[in-house]
N, C-alpha and C positions, 0 to 999 in steps of 0.2 A: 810827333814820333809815336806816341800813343796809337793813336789811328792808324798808322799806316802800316804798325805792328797785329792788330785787331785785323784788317783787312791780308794780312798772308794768313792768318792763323788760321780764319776762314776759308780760303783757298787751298790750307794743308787738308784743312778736315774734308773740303769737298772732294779733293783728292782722293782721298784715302779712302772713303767712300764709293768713289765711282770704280775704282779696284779691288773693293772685298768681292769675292766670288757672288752670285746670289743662285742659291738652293731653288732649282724646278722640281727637285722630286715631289712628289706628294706625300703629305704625313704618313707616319707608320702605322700599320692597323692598328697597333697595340694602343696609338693616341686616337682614332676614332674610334676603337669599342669603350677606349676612355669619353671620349666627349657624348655618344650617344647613351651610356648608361647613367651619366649627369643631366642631363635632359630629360629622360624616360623618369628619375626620380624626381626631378622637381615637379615632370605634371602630376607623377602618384601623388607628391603632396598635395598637389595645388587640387587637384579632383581624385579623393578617396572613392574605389569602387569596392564593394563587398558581395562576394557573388554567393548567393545559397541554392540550395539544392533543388528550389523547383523554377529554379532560369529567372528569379527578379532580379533583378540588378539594381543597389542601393547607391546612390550616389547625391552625396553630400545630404548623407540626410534623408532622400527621397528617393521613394522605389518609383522605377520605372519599366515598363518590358520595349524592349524595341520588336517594331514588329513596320515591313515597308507595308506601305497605302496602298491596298487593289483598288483599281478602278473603276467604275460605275458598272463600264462593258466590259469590262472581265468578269467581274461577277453576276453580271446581266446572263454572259454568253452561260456560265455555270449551270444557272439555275434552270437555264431551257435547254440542258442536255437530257436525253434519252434514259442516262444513267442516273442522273439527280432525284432522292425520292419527294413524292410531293410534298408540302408542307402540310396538307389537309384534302382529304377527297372531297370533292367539287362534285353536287347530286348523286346518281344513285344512289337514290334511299331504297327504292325496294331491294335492289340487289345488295346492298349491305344489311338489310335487314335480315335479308334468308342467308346469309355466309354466319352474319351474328349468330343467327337460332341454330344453327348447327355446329358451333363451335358449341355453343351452351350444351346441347342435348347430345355431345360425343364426348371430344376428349375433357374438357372443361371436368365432366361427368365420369371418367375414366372409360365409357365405352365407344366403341368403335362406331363406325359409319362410313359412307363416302358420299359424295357429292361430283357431278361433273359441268365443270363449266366453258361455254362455250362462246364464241363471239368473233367477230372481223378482230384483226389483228389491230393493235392500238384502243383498244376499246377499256382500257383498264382492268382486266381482269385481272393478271395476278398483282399490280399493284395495291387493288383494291385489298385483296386477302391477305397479303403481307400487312394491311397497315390495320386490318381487324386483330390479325395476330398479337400485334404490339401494342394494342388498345385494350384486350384480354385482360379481367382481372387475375386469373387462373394463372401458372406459370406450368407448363410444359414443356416437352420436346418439339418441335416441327423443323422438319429439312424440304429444301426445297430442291429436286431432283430435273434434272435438264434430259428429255429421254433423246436428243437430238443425237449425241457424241456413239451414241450406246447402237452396236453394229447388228446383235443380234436381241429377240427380245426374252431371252431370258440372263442376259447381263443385268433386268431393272433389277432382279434381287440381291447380288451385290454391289450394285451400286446405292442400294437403300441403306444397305449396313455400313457401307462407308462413309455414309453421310450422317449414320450417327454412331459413326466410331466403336460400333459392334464388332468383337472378332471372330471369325470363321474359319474352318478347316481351308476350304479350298470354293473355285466356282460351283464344283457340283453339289457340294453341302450351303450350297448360301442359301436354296431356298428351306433347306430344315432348318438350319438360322432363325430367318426369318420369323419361321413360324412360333420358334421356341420364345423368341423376343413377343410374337403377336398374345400367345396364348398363357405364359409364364413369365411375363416381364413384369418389373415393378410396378407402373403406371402407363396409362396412355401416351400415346403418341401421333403426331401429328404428321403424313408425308402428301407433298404436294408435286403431281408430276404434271410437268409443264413438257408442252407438246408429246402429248401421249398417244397419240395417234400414229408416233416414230415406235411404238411396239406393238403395230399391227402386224401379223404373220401369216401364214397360210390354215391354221385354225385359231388365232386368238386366244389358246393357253395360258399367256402369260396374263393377260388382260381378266380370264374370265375366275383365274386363281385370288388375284390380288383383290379382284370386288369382292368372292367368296370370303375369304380373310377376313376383311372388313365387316360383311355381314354378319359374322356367326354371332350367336349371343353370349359367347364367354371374349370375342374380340376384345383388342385394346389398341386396334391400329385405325385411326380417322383419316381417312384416302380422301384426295381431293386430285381429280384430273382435270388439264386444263390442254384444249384444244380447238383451233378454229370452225371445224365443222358441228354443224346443231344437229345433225342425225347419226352422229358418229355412234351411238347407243343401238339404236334401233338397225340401222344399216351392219354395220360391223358384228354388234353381240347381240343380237336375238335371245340367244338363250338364257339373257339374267334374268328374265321374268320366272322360267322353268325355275331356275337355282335359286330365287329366293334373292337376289343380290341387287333389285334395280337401283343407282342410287339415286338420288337428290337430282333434278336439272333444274340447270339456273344460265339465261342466256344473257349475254350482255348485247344490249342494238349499238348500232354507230352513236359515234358522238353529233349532236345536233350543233348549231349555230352560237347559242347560248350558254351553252357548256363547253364549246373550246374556247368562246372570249373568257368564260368566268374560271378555267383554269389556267387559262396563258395571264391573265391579270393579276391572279392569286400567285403566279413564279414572280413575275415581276415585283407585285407591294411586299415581297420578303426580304429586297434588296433593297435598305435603307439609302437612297437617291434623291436629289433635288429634283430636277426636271428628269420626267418619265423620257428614259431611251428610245423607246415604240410607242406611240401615238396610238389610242383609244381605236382612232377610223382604220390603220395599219390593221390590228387585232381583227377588228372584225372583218375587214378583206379577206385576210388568209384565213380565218372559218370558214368562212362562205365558199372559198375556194374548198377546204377541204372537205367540208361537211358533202359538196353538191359531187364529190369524187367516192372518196371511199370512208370518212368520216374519222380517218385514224389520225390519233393526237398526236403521234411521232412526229409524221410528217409535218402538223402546225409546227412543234415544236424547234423542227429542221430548218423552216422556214423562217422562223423567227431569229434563230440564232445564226443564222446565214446573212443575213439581210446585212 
């Protein structure tokens, strides 16, 4: 009797079971921002982070910065772009010698001067002089001025002032501006126009104003032009010999063979890497390519990073 009592009771309960409704809905929000805020605290315990003000993240004790892994050739392709500056210039010694002696003997010295330098394109010229710049014991002004954009050529004067944040009346006062800063300004200054030969005009005013400047003996303005033709002086402005204003020429030749391996090799050993991405024989291929063309290191460099 026992048993056989045990066995309906069982069968009531199973019963009764197979008949309770069973809930499909899904929990209420209000029970999962419950159950996810009981989660999210047990890992704050479990891993305390402490974050301070310059981005280290302390965690358990030990600071760490998260930062994702670049890749060999991502940072390969960086270092041989166009825009990347070099880590160190690779030969020209004469011609950093004579940019040197003229920083020293102008503005360095608060007095003026100018210099023009000339070269095939790619030949490192103004990289060169930007990195004399930065080399400088001296601390000065220098702006480096693009005469490319510039429509007419007496725009260079204020665009010289707005690269160093000089204020002027209007376009027609910029070049008394100018002058006021050349001949009454605190210290020297240093302006560097790249592709200067974009302010050639029908007599060269603006060109033969800006050397004048530079040459006087009360100057404080150190001019540096930078343009691919080597007779751009003598063809163009004849008369600065007249005016007293010839300046400085300083010509940059192509790059040779030896000098684009020893600067494409110098981007590459800055990328800490196991195995070299470009092979030693690659290098010197695309020199020899470029050097027996037009010798310009862009294009190695285009090369390399293309490949």
């Amino acid at each position: 009797m026992p048993a056989a009592r045990s066995t309906r009771t069982t069968a009531a309960n199973r019963k009764a079971l197979a008949e309770t409704p069973i809930s499909r809905q899904p929990p209420a929000p209000v029970a999962l921002a419950a159950q996810k805020a009981a989660v999210v605290a047990t890992l704050k315990s479990a891993f305390p982070v402490t974050k301070h003000s310059n981005g280290v993240a302390v965690v358990s004790g030990k600071s760490a910065k998260v930062a994702k892994p670049v890749s060999s050739f991502v940072a390969t392709k960086t270092v041989l772009h166009r825009s990347t500056a070099p880590p160190q210039i690779i030969g020209r010694e004469s011609e950093q010698a004579a940019i040197r002696q003229f920083l020293q003997t102008t503005v360095e010295k608060g007095r003026g001067g100018s210099m023009y330098i000339s070269g095939n394109p790619g030949t490192g010229k103004t990289a060169c002089l930007q990195t004399l710049i930065k080399q400088s014991l001296t601390s000065f002004p220098s702006v480096l001025v693009n005469c490319v954009p510039l429509t007419r050529p007496e725009q260079a004067y204020a665009a010289v002032l707005d690269a160093l944040n000089v204020e002027y009346d209007g376009a027609d006062s910029a070049l008394a501006g100018l002058e006021r800063l050349v001949f009454k300004g605190k210290g020297a200054f240093l302006v560097i126009l790249d592709e200067v030969d974009s302010l050639l005009g029908s007599k060269q005013e603006v060109l033969y104003r800006l050397f004048e400047l530079a040459a006087h003996p009360d100057s404080r303005l150190a001019l540096v032009g930078i343009a691919n033709a080597l007779d751009l002086t003598d063809r163009f402005l004849p008369r600065l010999q007249a005016r007293n204003c010839v300046p400085i020429l300083l010509n940059f030749n192509p790059y040779q063979v030896n000098d684009i391996v020893a600067i494409l090799q110098s981007r590459l050993d800055s990328v800490a890497t196991g195995e070299p991405v470009i092979q030693k024989a690659a290098l010197e291929l695309c020199a020899r390519k470029v050097a027996a063309t037009s010798g310009d290191l862009r294009k190695a460099l285009d090369v390399c990073r293309q490949a």
